[in-house]
N, C-alpha and C positions, 0 to 999 in steps of 0.2 A: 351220135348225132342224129342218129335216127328217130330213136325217141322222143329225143327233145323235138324234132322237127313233129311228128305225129301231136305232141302234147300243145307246140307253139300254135298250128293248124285250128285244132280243136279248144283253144282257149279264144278261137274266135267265133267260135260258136259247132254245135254240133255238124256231124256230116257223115255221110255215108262212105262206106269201105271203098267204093272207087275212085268218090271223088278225094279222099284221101291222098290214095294213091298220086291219084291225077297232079295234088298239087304239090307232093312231097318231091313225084318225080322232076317236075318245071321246077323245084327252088334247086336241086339238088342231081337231077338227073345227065346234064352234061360231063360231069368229071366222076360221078360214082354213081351207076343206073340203080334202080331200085327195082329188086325182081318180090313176084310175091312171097318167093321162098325167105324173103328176108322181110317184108313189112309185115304181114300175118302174123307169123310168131313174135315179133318184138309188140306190134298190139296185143297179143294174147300174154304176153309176161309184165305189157304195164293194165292188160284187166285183173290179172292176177292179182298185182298189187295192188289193186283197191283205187289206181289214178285212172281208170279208165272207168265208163260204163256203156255196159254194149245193151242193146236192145232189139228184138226184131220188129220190122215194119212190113207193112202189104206192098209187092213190088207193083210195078205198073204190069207187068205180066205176072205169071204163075208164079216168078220166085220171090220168096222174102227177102228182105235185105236188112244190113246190119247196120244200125246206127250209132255212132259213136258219141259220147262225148265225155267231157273233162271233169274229174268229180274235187270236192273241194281239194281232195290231197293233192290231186294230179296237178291245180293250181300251185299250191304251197311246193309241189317237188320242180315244179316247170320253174320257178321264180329265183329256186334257191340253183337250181344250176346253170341260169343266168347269172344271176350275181356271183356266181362263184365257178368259172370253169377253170378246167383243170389245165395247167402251162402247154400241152399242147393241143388244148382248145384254143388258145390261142398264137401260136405257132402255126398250125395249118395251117392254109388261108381256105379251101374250102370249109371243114370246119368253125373257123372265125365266121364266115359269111353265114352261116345257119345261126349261129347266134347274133349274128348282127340283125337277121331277119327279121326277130322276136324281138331283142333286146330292148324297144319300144311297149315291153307289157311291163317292162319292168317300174313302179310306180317311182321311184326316187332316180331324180336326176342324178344325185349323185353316185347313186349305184351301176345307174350308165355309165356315168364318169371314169367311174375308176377301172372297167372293164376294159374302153377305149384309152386310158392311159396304160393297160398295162400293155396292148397290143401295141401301141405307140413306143414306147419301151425297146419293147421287140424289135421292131421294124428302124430304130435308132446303133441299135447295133450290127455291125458289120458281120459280114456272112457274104455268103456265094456258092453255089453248087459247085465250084474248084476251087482246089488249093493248091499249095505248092507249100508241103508242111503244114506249118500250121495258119498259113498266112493264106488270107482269102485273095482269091483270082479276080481282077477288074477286067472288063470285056475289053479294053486295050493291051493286055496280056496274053488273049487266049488268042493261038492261031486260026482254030478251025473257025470258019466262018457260020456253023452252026451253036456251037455251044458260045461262042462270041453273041449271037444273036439271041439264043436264051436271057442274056447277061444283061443286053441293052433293054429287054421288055422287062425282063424282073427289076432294071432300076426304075424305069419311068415307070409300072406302075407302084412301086415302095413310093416313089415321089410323090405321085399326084394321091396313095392313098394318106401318108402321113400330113399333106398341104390339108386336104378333107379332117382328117382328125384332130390338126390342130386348130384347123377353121371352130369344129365344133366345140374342142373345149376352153375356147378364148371365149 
């Protein structure tokens, strides 16, 4: 998700290594921080591959700085794993939200479409972080007043996200 977040960034136009950073951290940085040991080298493995193009620029002081941006492939690979991510792209929900970020570059409606239907899918099927076998735990089941409270916010927000997605593809 990283990548794709670097490539979705940069499909908006080019930008510089910090402010990169800066915005992959804010889409991304609550639930999985983003250190340099990890942005650095996934930009250096998609300039590798030809999606990236780096360039240096005159800094406002003595140093250079690195400017990024998106080269045609980098389009064509950003596009294709929106339209197409993998079942726990969208399963996660942090991962879902990084593609939902983007998912607006993707040119055909229907290609949204059917991204948000499979998440809708998902989110139609029952689950719970307990069970009891194979049978999923409802928060009027579970004693502990914490994992009961888990229970309550992960229904309301499944509710009010599936309400949203179904809003959208009526």
């Amino acid at each position: 998700m990283l990548e794709l977040a670097i490539m979705g960034f940069l499909a908006e136009g080019p930008l510089h290594g910090y402010e990169l950073r800066r915005r992959v951290a804010r889409l991304s940085g609550h639930a999985r921080p983003v250190s340099d040991g990890s942005l650095y080298p996934a930009i250096n493995r998609l300039v590798k591959a030809g999606l990236l193009e780096r360039r240096t620029e005159p800094g406002v002081s003595a140093a250079q700085r690195q400017a990024l941006d998106l080269t045609g492939d980098g389009r064509t690979e950003l596009l294709r794993r929106l339209r197409e991510p993998a079942d726990h792209d969208i399963t996660d929900s942090t991962r879902y939200f990084t593609i939902l970020a983007f998912l607006s570059l993707l040119p055909d409606v229907a290609d949204q479409h059917a991204v948000l239907r499979r998440r809708l899918e998902f989110l139609e099927r029952p689950a719970s972080f307990f069970y009891d076998g194979d049978q999923p735990l409802r928060a009027r089941d579970v004693n502990d007043p914490y994992r009961r409270g888990m229970l309550v916010v992960a229904r309301a927000t499944s509710q009010a996200e599936r309400a949203w997605l179904q809003e959208i593809l009526s």
